[in-house]
C-alpha positions in Angstrom: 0.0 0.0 0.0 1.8 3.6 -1.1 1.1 6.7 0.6 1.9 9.7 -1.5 2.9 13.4 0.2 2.8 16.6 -2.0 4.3 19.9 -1.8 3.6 22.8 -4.1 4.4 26.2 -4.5 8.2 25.7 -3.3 9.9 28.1 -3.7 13.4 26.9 -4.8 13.9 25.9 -8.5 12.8 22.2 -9.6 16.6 21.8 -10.9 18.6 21.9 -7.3 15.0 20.3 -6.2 15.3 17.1 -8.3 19.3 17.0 -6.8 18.3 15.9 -3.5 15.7 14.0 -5.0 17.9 11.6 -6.1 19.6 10.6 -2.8 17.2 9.3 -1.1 14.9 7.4 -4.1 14.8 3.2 -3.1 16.4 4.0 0.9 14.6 3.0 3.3 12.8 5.9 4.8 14.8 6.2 8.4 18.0 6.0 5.9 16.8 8.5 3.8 15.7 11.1 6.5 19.1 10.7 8.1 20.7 11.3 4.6 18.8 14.4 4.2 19.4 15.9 7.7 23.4 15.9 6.8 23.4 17.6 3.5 24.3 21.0 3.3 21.5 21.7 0.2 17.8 24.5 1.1 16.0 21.4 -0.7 16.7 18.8 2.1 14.6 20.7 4.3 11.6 20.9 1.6 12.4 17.4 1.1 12.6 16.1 4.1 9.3 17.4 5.6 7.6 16.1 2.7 9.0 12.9 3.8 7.9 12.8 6.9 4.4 13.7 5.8 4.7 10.4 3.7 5.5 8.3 6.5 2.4 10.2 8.7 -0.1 9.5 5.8 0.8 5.9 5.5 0.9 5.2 9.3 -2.7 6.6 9.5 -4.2 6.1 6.5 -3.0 2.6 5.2 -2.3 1.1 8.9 1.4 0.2 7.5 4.1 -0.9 9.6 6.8 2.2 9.1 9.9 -0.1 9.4 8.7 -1.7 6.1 8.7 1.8 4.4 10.9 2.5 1.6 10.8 6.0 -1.0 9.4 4.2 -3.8 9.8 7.6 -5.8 10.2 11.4 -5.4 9.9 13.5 -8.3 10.3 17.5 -8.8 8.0 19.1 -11.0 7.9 22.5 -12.2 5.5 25.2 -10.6 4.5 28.8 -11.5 7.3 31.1 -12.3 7.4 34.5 -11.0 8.4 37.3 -13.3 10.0 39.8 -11.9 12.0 42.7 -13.4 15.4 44.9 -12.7 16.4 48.3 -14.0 19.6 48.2 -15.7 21.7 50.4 -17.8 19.9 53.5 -20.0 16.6 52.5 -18.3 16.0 48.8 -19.8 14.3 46.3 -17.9 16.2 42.8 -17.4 13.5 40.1 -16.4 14.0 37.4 -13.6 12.3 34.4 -13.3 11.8 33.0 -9.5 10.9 29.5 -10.3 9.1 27.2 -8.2 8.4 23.6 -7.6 5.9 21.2 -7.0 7.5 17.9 -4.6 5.7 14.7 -4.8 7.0 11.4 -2.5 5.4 8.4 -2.9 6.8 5.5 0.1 5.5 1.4 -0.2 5.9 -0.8 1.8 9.2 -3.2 0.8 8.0 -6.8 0.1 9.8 -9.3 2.4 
């Protein structure tokens, strides 16, 4: 039985998202939250308490035993950008674009 945990409207771009993603995909999940609470990244944080949100939804929801759980996948999507604008030289605009993301964890329980 998967539980799945979403995030939206982060806002840190889907690129250094997906990054941290990809550490903890196929650990189990008390693995994986250690993993993220040692790297030095903003998306571990985003990451990890998506995680943990996982594990909470499966515990109550699906009744699952949480030292079965494994991240079965975590993807990062892209959100709304922002458009924003600076002034630069002889009064043109330069646009920025604040991107954001939307986090999605899925955790099973691992077959013994």
């Amino acid at each position: 039985m998967e539980a799945v945990a979403r995030s939206r409207h982060i806002r840190i771009s889907p690129r250094k998202l997906k990054l941290v993603c990809e550490l903890v995909v196929g650990k189990h999940v008390e693995h994986a939250l250690s993993i993220l609470e040692f790297t030095p990244k903003k998306g571990a944080k985003f990451v990890s308490k998506t995680l943990l949100s996982a594990i909470a939804n499966a515990r109550d929801q699906q009744n699952v035993d949480e030292d079965k759980l494994f991240v079965k996948r975590a993807t990062a999507d892209t959100g709304p950008t922002w458009k924003r604008s600076i002034m630069r030289a002889h009064m043109h605009a330069t646009p920025i674009h604040k991107r954001t993301s939307h986090l999605t964890i899925i955790v099973d329980e691992k077959e013994s």
